[in-house]
N, C-alpha and C positions, 0 to 999 in steps of 0.2 A: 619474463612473465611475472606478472603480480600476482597477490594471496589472491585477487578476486577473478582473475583469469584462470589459476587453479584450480580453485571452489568451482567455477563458471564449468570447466572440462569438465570436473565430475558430476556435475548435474546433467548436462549433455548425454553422458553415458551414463547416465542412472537409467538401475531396471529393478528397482527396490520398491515396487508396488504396480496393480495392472495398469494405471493412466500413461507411461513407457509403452503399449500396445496398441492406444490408440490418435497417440499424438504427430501432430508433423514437427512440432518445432516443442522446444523448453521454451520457456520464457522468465531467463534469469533477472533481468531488468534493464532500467535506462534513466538517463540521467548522467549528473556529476559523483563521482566515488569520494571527491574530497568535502563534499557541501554535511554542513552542520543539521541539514533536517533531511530526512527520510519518511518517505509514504509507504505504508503497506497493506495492500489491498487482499483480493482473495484468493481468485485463481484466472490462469487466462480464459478470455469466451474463445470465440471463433476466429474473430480477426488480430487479439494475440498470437493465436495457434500457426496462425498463418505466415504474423511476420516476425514473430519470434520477439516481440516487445509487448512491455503491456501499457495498459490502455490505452490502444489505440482507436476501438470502434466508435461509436454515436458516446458513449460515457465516458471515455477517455475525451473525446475534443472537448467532452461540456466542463470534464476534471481540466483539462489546459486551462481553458476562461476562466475555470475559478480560483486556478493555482494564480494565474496570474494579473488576479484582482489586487492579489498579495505579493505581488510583483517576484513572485517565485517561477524558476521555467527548467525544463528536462537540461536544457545546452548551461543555466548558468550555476543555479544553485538549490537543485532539489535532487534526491538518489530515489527512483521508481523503483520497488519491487512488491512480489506478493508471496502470500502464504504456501499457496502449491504453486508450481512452477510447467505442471503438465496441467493441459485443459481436461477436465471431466465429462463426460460426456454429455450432451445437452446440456452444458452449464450447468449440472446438476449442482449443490454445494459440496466440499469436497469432504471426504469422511472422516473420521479418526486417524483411519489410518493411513490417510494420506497422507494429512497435515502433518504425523510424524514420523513417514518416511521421509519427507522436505524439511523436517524442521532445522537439518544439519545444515541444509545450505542457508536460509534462513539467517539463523545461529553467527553463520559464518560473516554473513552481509553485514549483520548489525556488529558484533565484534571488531571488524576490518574498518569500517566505516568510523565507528565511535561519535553517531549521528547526537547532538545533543535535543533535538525535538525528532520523535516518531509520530508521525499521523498515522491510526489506525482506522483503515476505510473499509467501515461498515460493520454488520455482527461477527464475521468471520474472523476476519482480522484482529477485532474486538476480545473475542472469546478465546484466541490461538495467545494472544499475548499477557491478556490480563486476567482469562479463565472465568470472566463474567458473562454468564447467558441471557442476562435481563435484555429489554429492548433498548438498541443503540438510543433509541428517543431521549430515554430516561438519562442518560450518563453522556452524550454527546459533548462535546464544547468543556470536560471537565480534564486536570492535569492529572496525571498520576503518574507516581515514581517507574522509571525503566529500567534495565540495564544501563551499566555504565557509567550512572547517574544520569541520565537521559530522563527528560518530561515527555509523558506520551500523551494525546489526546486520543480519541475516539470522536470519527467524522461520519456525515453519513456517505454511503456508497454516492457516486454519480449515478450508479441504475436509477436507484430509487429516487434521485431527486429529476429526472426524465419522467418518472411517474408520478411527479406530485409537481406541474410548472409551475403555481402559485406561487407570487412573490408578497401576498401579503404577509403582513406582522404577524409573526408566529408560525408562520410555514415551513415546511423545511428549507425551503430554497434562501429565506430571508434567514432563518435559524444558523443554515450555512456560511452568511453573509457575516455573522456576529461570530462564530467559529475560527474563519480568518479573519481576522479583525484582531483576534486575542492570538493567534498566532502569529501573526506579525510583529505585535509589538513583543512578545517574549524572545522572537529573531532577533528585533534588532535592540534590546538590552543583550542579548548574548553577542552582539555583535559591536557593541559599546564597550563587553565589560575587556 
């Protein structure tokens, strides 16, 4: 059994906050464990909950197409996880003290992994890692030091870019475009050096 199969169990049996009440599934993550970049989003919605992966719903397929405009994909070389790992109720955003009853397994993911690029997808994920409440808009597409030595970005959510289709210049969906774009070429200098 690996560290993340261990961590993985005890997330399963977590009952260290009330979202263990009303969950069907955890949703510890998906992807490669050995891959150099990791994504981390918020919390599962409904059809996480269900199949015990995340993004898998309408902004998971739109997050696949864009992971792999940047030719990154769950089977070869990206690690999926998020911030809480039980779904909230109505998708609600998850609270304080969610985030820091998960933050062990979290902790644990990024430690094991020793991802050197973390995408931070959306405010949540944004605010859980870097402790910045400003608008993702504002800081998107910008590096900053991680753990481990790890470059983290802040992305915008898929939700939000389902709310906003425009693809002209300056949109978010184009803004996302220029996002990976810069994330790619930092992959493959780490993948050079």
């Amino acid at each position: 059994m690996s560290q993340l199969d261990v961590v993985k169990n005890e997330c399963n049996n977590c009952r260290k906050c009330d979202l263990c009440k009303t969950r069907t599934n955890t949703v510890f993550a998906d992807g490669v464990e050995s891959s150099i970049i990791m994504l981390i989003g918020e919390a599962p919605g409904y059809w996480e909950d269900q199949k015990g992966k995340p993004f898998v719903g309408r902004a998971g397929a739109l997050l696949d197409k864009i992971l792999a405009a940047g030719d990154f994909y769950r089977e070869k070389n990206i690690y999926i996880c998020n911030t809480v790992k039980c779904r909230p109720p109505e998708n609600r955003v998850p609270t304080p003290d969610e985030k820091a009853a998960c933050r062990q397994f979290l902790d644990a993911q990024i430690e094991t992994i020793k991802p050197k690029i973390i995408l931070l997808c959306g405010a949540v994920a944004t605010e859980s890692m870097l402790g910045i409440k400003s608008g993702i808009t504002k800081i998107r597409g910008q590096w900053y030091d991680g753990p481990n030595g790890a470059k983290m970005m802040p992305i915008f959510h898929p939700s939000y870019l389902l709310r906003n289709p425009s693809k002209e210049k300056g949109s978010p969906k184009w803004l996302m475009w220029q996002d990976i774009k810069k994330i790619k070429q930092y992959y493959n200098e780490l993948l050079a050096e």
